[in-house]
Steps between C-alpha positions, in 0.01 A plus 500: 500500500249231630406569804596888514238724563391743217573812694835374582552425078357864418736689778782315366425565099443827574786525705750332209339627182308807537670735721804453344307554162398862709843605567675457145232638323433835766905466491518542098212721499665748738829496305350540151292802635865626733689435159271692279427778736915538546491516100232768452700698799772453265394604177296782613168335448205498719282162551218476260177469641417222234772232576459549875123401429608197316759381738212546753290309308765238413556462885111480580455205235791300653382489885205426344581215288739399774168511756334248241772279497547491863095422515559252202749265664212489817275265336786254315712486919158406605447224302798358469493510892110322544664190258895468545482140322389669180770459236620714185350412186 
């Protein structure tokens, strides 16, 4: 890591950890909603209004809290960049 520039280290975490993180959780999302859309079809039912609002929701709070982590790790690849000699404690 010493010596590697940050921008290099960000590409490459986002690269290994967050889109990855993307696809299996658009990929579940998209077979949950396929799956339960494929039951309703089934059973006659029509989507309620109320649990596509909360699966909306549930989605929204996610890329959000994934958005903070993604700003989160920023600060900690930064330092531990600036002062490679430091050691765990």
């Amino acid at each position: 890591m010493s010596g590697t520039p940050l921008r290099v280290l960000g590409r490459a975490r986002v690269r290994e950890t967050v889109l990855p993180l993307v696809v299996l959780a658009g990929g579940t999302t998209a077979t949950g909603v396929f799956g339960a859309y494929q039951l309703n079809r089934a059973a006659g039912a029509t989507v309620n209004s109320s649990g596509a609002f909360q699966l909306a929701v549930c989605v929204t709070i996610g890329a959000l809290a994934r958005l903070a982590a993604i700003s989160g790790g920023r600060p900690l690849l930064r330092r531990v960049t600036a002062n490679p000699a430091q050691t765990a404690d």
